[in-house]
N, C-alpha and C positions, 0 to 999 in steps of 0.2 A: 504494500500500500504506500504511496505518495505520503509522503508527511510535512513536507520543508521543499519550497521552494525559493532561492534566494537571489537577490537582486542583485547586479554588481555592472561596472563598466561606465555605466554612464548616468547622469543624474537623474534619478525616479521621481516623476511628477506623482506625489502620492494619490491627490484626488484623482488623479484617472483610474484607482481602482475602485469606484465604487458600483460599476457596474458589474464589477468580478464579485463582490460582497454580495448585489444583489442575486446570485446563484447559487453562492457558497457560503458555509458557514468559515467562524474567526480559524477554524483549528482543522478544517479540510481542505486543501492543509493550510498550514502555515507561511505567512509568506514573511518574511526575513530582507529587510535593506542593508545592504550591506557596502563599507567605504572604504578604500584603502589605496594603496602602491606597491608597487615593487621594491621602491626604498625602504619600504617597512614591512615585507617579506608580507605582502598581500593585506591582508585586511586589519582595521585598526578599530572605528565604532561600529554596534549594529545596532539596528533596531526590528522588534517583533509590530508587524505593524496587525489592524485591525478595522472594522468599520468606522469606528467611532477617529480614528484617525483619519481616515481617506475622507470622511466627512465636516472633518476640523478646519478646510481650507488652509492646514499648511504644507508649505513647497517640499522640498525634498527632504523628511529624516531621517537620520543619518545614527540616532541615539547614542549610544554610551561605549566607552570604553571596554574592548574585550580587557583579560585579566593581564595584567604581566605589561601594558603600555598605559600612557600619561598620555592626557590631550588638553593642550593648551589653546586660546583662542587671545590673540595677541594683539596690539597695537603696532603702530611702526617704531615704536621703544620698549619694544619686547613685554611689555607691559598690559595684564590680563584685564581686558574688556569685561564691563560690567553685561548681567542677563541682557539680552535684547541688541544689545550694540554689535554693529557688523567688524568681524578681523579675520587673522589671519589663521586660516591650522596649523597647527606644531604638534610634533608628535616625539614622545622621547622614550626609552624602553628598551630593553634587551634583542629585539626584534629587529630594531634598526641597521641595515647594509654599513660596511665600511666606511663608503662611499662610488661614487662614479667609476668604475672602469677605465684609466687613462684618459680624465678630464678632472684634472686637478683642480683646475679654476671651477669648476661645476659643483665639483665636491666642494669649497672654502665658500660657494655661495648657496647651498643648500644644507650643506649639515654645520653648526654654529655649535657654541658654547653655552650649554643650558644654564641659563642662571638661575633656576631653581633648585639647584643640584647641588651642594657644597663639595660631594664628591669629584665635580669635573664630569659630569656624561656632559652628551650630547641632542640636542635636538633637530628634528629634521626639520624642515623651513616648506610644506606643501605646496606654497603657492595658491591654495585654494581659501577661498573665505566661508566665514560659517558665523553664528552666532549661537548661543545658551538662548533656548524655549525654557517658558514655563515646567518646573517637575524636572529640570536637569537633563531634556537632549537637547541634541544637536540638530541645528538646521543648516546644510550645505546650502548655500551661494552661488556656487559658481566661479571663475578662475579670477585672482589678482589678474594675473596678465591676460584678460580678455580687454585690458585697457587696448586704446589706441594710441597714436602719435601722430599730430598733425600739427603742424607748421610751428613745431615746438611746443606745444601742449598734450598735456596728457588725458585725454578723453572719457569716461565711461561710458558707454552706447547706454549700459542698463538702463541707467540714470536719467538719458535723455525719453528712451523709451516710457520710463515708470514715467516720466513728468511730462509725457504725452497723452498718455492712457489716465489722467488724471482728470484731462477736459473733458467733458461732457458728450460732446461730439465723436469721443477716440474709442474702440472700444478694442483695438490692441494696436503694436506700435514695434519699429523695428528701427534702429538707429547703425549705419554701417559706412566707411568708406567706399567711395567709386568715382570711375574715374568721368570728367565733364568733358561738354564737347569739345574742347580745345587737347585732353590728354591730362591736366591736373587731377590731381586726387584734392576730393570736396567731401564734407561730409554731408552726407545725406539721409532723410528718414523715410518709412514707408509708413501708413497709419490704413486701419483699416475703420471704417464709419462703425458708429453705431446706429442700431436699426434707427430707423429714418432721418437720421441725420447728414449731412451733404455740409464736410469741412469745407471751412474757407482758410484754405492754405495761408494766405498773408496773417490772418489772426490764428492761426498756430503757431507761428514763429514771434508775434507778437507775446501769446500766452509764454511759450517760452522763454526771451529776451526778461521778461517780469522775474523770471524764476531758476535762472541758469547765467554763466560767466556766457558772453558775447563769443566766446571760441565754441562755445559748445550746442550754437543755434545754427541746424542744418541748413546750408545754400541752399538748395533743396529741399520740397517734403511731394512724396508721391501719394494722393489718395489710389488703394486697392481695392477689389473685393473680399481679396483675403492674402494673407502673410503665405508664399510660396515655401513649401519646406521640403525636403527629399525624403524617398524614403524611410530613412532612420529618425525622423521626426526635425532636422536640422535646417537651418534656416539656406534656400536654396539660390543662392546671390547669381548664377546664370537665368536664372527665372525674371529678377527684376528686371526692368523696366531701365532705361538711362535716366540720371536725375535732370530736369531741368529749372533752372531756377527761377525761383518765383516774386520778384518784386514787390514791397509794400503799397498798394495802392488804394485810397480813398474814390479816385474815379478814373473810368479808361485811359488808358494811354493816350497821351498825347504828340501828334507827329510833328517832327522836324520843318521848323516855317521856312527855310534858305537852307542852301547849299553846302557851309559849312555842319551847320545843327545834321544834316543826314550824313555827314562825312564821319562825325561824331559819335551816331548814333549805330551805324553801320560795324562800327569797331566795339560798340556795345554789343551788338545781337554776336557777337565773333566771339569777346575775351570772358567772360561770365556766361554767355549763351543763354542769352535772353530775347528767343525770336520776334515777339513782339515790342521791344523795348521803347521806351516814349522819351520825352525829352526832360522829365519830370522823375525818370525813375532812378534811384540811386546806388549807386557803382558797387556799395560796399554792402547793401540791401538784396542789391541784386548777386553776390555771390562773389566779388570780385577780394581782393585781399592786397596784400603790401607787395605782393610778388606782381602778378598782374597789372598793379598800378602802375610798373617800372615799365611793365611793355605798353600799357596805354598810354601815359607820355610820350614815350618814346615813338608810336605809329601814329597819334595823333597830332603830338605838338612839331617831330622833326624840328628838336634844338630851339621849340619859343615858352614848352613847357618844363618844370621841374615835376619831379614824383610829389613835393609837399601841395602843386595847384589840385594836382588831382585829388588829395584829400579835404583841401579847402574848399574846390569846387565839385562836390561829387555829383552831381546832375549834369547830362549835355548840354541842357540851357545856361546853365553856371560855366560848364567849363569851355564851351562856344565863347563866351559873353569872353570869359580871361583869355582867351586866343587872339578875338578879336582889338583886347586891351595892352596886349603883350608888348605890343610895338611900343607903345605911349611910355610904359612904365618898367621897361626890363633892366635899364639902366639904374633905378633908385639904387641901388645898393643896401638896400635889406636884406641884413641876416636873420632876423628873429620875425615871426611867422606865429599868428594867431591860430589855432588851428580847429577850434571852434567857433561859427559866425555869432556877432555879435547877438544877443538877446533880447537888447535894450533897459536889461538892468545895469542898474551904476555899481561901477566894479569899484569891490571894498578891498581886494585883495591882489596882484600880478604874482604869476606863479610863473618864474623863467627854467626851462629845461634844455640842461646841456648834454645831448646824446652819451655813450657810452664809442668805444673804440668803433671806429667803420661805421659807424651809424648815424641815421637822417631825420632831418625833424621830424620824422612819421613815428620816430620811436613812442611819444609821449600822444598820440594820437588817442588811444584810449585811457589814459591819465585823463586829459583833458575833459573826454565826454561823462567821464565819474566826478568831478570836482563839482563843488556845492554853487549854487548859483549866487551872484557876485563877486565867485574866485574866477579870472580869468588865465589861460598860460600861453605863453609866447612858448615857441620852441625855436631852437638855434639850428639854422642850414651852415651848416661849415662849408665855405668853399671846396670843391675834392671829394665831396663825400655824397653827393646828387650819384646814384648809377646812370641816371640818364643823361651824365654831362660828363664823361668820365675823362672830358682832355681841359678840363678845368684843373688849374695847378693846386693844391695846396698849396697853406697858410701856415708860420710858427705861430703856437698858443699864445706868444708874447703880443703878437698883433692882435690875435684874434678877443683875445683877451680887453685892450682897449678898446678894440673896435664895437664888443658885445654892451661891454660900459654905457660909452656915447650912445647906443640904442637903447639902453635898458632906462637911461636918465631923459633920453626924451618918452619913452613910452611913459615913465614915470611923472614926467612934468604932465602929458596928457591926459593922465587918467587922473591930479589932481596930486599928485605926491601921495597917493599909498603905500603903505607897505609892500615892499618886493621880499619873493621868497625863493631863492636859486634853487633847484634838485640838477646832481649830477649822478650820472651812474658809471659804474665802473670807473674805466681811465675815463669819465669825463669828471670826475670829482673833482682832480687837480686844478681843470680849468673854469671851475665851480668855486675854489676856495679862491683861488687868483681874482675871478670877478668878484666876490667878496670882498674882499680885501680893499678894492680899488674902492667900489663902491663905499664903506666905510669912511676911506679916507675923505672921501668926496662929501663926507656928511649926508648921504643917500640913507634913507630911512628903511634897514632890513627887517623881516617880521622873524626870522629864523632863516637858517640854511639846511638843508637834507642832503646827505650824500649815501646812496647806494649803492650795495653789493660789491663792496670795496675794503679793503683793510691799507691803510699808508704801506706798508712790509708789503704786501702780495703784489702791490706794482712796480717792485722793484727787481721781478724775477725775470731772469734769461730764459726769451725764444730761442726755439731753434729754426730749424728750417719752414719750408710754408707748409709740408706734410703734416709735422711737428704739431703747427700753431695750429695748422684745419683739421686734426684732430681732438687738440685742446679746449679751441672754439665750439664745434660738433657735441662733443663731452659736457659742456655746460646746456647744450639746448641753443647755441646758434648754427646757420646754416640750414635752416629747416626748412627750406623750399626751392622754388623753380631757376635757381641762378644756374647758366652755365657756366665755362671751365674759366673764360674769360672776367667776368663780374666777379668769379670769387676770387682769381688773381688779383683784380682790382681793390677788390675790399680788404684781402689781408695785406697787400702794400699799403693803403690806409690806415687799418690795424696798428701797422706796426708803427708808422707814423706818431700816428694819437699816443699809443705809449711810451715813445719816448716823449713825445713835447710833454706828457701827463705828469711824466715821471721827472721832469728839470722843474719843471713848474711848482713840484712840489717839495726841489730841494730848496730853489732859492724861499718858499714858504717856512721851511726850517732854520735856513741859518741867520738866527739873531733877530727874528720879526718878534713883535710882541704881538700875541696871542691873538684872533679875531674877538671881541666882545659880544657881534650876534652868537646865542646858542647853536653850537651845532646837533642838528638828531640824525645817528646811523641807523641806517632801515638796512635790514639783514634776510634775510632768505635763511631758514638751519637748516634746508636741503641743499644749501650751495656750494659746491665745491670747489671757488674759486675764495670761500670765505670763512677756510676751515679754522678752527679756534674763535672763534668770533668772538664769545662769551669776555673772555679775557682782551683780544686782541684787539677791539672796537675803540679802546682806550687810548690807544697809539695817537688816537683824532685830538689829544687835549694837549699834544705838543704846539697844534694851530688851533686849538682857540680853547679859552676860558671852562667854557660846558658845554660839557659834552655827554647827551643821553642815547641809549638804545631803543632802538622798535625790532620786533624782531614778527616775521609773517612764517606761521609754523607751516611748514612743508613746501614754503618758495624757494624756487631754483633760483639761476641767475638774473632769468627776464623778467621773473617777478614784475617790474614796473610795467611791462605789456597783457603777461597773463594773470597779474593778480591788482590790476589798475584799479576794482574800486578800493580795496584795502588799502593800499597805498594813497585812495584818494582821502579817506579817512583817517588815517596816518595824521595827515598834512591838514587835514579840515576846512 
């Protein structure tokens, strides 16, 4: 007789067996979920499941601990999650493999040092997530690394899904990379209606935009009739559909009135791949991003636009109108660049941002659209640093540096004498405290300075070559899209540029200056690896100025200031 049949392999949607219930009884036979690895010589919790469970509406359990192994559910500081809270599984016990087979590195990143041990074992690192149910089992998740990686952020799909299926209208939801008309990888969602409802694509990306970081709202969302899956029950991504992306719009498109507007607009329907595009409809709305915007100057302006117009002017009618004004005004010699349109409230506050190494006023682009209304920010175009101008010469910091002054004193004279508040990041910090400085002495009214994801000591370290560095770079989270071999040549001669002039800029601030008197605050990322020691090492900042405090954004990387923009807007207030 049949007694025990047991689950294993792949995760078991419990409620699908309640049809099995309704035929059989709990113990004819038994049906047993069962979780485990090969690194932990097969199986590690089970659970005896039942009706009364497949009727609980919970996801996959996974229950308890067989005898003789420890099941830990972790934080990203190894640190055990209260009932309910989603983490990591760890599994420690006699049962535990070696390690990897001739992958050393594999083994030093999955099997760790158990710090519940005093003895010294071991724990294995699953990579799978789970939380503590009520009554002490386990509920499997699904994979850590089901995360994605897109343009330097690190994505959840689930996340985007559950906060799709949450509208009203959604009655399931699929969140995945693919690739747009043009060949980039976009993120994109598929949603399936619920009974009678007929999404409106633009106010789902709205509902989500409310409720998710701006990386994480699909170019894209496809309405389906239903989520294509493969046999084995797994989501069938040749089955979709191409994404095409869907623009915000209050009312139809509107067409291009003259000949330049459809020249314009033509390179719309092209780079985001928006076949009916209007002249109303917006670049970065419609699916476009900081990579794209480098090829849309570049095919539309041919040498009269920068990559910062196209974030200023992100409509064809807008960036028509700057084409056609280009001629008048390409000469003024502005470096610092609003990059939010005016409001028409009265700015109480100027927020000046000075890129990090290679980087373009666009860096600060979503800084900007998170800061509290009546804070405005100028961002700094460095000469040399446009990709779409790439035979523009470089500048040393020493000019640059006066030169950013004299703009920042008349923006200030402009807006009334408020407080200005410099942020630099990385190696732009150097030419953050330099403008400071000057500022100061000028009796220029600072509200505070911010330097991030920087320590004085880590800008003092030898590159090596450009493999070297474009691994180094890559490592932290730059490099994360569509530049060819040419651009990124360009960027890391820039790179290396920036850190030296960062790095003089910041001796002659050391030797023999008396301190700066505005406070200074380091905003820190403690996922950053260009910012190791930070705790202690943030202090190094009080040989230039007086005070000096931390902000620290728990699990920011480098970019932080792009992918974690409102924190940081909030930081700063």
């Amino acid at each position: 007789m049949l007694r025990y049949v047991i689950f294993g392999g792949e995760a078991l949607d419990v409620g699908r067996l309640t049809e099995w219930y309704d035929v059989h009884a709990d113990d004819a036979p038994v049906l047993v979920n069962m979780y485990g690895s090969t690194e932990t010589t097969v199986h590690v919790p089970h659970s005896v499941l039942d009706r009364s469970l497949a009727e609980s509406g919970q996801g996959s359990v996974i229950g308890v601990g067989l005898p003789g192994l420890e099941v830990y559910v972790l934080d990203g500081g190894l640190q055990p999650v209260a009932p309910g809270v989603t983490g990591e599984l760890y599994v420690a016990g006699r049962q535990l493999v070696l390690g990897c087979l001739n992958r050393p590195q594999l083994t030093a990143e999955r099997f760790i040092a158990n710090p519940f041990d005093i003895e010294g074992g071991r724990l294995y690192r699953s990579g799978d997530l789970a939380r503590w149910m009520p009554g002490g089992r386990l509920e499997y998740l699904g994979r850590s690394d089901d995360q994605i990686k897109l343009r330097g952020f690190r994505i959840e799909p689930r996340e985007i899904a559950a906060t799709l299926c949450e509208h009203a209208a959604v009655a399931d939801a699929q969140a995945i990379v693919r690739r747009d008309a043009v060949g980039d990888a976009v993120l994109a969602a598929c949603v399936v209606p619920a009974p009678g409802c007929v999404p409106d694509v633009a106010a789902l990306r709205e509902w989500l935009r409310e409720r998710l970081p701006s990386y994480m709202v699909p170019a894209a969302i496809v309405p389906l009739d239903a989520i294509p899956l493969t046999g084995n029950g797994k989501l069938n991504v040749a089955a979709l559909p191409a994404p095409v992306a869907s623009p915000h719009r209050t009312a139809p498109a509107v067409p291009p009135r003259d000949a330049l507007e459809r020249t314009v607009v033509q390179v719309w329907q092209e780079l985001p791949g928006v076949p009916d595009a209007g002249i109303d409809d917006d670049f970065f709305d419609s699916g476009g991003d900081s990579f794209k915007a480098v090829t849309l100057a570049r095919n539309v302006g041919h040498g009269r636009l920068s990559v910062v117009d196209v974030f200023t002017y992100p409509t064809p009618r807008q960036l028509a109108g700057r084409l056609r004004a280009a001629g008048q005004d390409a000469a003024d010699g502005r470096w610092l660049h609003r990059l939010v349109a005016d409001d028409g409230q009265r700015i109480r506050r100027v927020v000046i941002g000075i890129p990090y190494g290679g980087g373009s006023a666009t860096a600060y682009q979503a800084l900007a659209a998170h800061l509290p209304p009546g804070t405005a920010l100028w961002s700094a175009a460095l000469p040399g640093h446009d990709p779409v101008r790439p035979e523009e010469p470089l500048v040393g910091w020493a000019q640059a540096r006066d030169h950013l002054v004299e703009e920042i004193v008349r923006i200030q004279s402009a807006v009334h004498g408020v407080p200005v508040t410099p942020y630099g990041h990385c190696v732009g910090t150097g030419l953050t405290l330099a403008v400071a400085r000057q500022l100061e002495d000028r009796g220029a009214p600072l509200a505070s300075v911010y330097l991030g994801a920087a320590l004085p000591l880590s800008q003092a370290r030898e590159v090596g070559d450009d493999d070297e560095l474009y691994a180094s770079l890559s490592g932290l989270g730059g490099f994360a899209g569509a530049l060819d071999q040419e651009d990124i040549r360009r960027v890391l001669a820039v790179v290396r540029h920036d850190m030296a002039q960062g790095a003089e800029l910041l001796r002659e601030a050391s030797a023999g200056r008396e301190p700066l008197r505005t406070p200074v605050r380091v905003i820190i990322g403690d996922a950053d690896a260009a910012t190791e020691g930070y705790e202690r090492g943030y202090r190094a900042w009080e040989r230039f100025a007086r005070e000096v405090s931390l902000e620290v954004i728990p699990g920011g990387g480098h970019y932080f200031v792009k992918d974690r923009a409102e924190e940081v807007a909030r930081i700063i207030g």
